[in-house]
Backbone bond lengths (Angstrom), bond angles and torsions (degrees), N, CA, C in turn:
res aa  C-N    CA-C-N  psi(-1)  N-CA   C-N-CA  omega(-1)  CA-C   N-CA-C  phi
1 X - - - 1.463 - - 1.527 111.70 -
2 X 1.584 114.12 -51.58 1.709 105.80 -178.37 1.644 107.23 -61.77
3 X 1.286 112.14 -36.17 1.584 107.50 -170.99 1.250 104.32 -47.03
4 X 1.577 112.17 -67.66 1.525 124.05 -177.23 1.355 114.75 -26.33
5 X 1.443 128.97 -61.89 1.119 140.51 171.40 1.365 125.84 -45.93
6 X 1.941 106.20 -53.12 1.300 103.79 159.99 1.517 122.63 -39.07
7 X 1.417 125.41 -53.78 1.271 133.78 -154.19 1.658 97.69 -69.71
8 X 1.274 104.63 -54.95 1.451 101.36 175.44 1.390 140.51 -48.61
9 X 1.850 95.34 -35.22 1.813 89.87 162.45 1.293 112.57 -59.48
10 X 1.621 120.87 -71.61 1.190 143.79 173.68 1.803 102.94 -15.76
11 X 1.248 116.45 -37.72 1.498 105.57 171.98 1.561 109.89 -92.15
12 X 0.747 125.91 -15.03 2.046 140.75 160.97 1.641 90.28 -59.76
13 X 0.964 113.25 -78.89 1.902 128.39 -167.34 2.217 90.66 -38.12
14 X 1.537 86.58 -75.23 1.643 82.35 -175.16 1.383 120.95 -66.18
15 X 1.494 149.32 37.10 0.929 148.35 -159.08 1.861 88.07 -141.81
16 X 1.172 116.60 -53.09 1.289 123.45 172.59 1.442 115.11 -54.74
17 X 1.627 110.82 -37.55 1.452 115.46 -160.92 1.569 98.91 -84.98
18 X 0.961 134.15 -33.64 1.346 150.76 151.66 1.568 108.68 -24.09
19 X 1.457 127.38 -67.73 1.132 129.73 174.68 1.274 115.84 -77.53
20 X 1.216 133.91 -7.65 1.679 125.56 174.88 1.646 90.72 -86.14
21 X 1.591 121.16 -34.14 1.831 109.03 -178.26 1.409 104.38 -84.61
22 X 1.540 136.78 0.42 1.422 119.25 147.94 1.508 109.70 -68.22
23 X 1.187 127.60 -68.68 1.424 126.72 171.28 1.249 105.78 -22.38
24 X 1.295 122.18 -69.84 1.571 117.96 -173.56 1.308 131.12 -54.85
25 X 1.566 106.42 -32.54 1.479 111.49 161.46 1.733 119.20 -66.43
26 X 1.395 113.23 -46.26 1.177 110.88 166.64 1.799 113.69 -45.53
27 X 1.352 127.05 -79.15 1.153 105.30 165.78 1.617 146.33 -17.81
28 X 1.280 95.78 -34.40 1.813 99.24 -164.06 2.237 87.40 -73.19
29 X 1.918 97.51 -35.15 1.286 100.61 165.78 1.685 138.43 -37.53
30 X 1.443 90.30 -55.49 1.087 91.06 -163.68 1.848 112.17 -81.54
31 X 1.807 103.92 -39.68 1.615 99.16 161.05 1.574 141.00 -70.14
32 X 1.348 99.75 14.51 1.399 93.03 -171.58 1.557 128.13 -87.59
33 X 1.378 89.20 -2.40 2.036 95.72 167.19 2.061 105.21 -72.03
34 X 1.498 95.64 -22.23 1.860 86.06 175.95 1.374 84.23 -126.41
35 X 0.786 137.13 88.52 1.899 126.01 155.79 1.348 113.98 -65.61
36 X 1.429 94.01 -68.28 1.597 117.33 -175.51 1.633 110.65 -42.70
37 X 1.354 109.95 -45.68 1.550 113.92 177.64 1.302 108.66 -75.78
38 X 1.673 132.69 -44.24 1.540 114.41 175.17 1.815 118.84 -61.10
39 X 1.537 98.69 -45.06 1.512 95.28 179.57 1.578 125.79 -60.55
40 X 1.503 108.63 -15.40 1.372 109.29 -176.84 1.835 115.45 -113.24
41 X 0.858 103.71 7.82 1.542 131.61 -162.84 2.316 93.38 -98.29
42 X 1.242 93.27 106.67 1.621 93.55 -173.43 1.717 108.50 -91.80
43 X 1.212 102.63 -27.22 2.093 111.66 -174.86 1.979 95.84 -83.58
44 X 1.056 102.36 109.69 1.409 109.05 178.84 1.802 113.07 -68.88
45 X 1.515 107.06 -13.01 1.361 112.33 -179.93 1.890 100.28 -83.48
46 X 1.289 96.75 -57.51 1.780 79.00 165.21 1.893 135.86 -35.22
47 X 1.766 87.58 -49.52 1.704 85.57 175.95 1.334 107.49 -74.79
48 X 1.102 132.49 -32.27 1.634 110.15 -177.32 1.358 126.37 -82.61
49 X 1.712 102.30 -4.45 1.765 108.97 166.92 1.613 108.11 -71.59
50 X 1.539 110.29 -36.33 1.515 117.59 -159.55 2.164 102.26 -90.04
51 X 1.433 103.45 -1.77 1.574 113.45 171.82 1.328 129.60 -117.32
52 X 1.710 91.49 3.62 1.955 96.60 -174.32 1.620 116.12 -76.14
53 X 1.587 103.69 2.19 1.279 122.10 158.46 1.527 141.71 -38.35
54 X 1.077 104.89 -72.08 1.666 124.78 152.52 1.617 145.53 -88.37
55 X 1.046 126.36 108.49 1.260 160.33 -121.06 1.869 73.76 -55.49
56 X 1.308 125.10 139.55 1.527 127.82 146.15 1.564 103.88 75.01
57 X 1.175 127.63 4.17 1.127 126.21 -166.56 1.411 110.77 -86.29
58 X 1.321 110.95 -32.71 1.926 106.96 -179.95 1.751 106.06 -60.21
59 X 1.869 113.35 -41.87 1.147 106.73 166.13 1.869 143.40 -37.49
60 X 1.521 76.55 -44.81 1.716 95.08 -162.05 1.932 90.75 -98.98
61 X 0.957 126.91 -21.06 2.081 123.81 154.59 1.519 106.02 -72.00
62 X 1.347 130.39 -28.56 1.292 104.55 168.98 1.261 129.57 -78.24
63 X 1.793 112.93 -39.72 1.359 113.66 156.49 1.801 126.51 -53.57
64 X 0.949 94.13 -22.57 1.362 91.43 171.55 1.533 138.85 -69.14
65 X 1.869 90.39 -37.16 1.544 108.34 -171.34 2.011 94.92 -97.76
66 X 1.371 106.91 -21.25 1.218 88.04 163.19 1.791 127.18 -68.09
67 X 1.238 102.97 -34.23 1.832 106.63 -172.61 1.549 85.68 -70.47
68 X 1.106 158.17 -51.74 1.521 150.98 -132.37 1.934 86.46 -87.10
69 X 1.375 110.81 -33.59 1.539 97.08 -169.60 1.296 95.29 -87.08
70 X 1.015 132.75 -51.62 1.920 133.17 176.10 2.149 110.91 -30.69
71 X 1.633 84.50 -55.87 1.365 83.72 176.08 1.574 111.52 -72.45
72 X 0.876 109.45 -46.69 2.121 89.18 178.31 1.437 113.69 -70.62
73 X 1.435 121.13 6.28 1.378 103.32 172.24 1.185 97.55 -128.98
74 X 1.945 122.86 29.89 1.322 119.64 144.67 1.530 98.06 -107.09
75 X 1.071 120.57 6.82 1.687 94.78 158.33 1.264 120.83 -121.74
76 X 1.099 124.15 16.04 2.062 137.93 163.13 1.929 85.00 -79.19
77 X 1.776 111.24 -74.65 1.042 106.30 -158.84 1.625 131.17 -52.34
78 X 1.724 108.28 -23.86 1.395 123.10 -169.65 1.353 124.20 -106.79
């Protein structure tokens, strides 16, 4: 019975994780005419002056630059 259950979140968990890496792919989309300038760019008010350009894009650069910091401080921390 717990297994079952286990398995079932675990397919809840990956079903979600699935759609945060469409989002994320969309992002890598939509910044990649400035990459170099969002990824190296530290004042977040700068990048969203230099992205208020394209429709949804401050959304989908914040998710983006947030997962890139999550992941390097899941691999310092882990």
């Amino acid at each position: 019975m717990a297994f079952g259950y286990e398995k079932f979140i675990a397919k809840i968990l990956l079903q979600k994780n699935r759609k945060d890496w469409q989002k994320i792919r969309k992002a890598k989309n939509k910044i990649r005419y400035n990459k170099k300038t969002a990824l190296s760019c530290s004042s977040s008010g700068k990048l969203q002056q230099r992205l208020t350009m394209k429709r949804h894009s401050k959304h989908f650069v914040r998710l983006y630059l947030n997962f890139r910091f999550l992941k390097l401080k899941v691999e310092v921390f882990f």
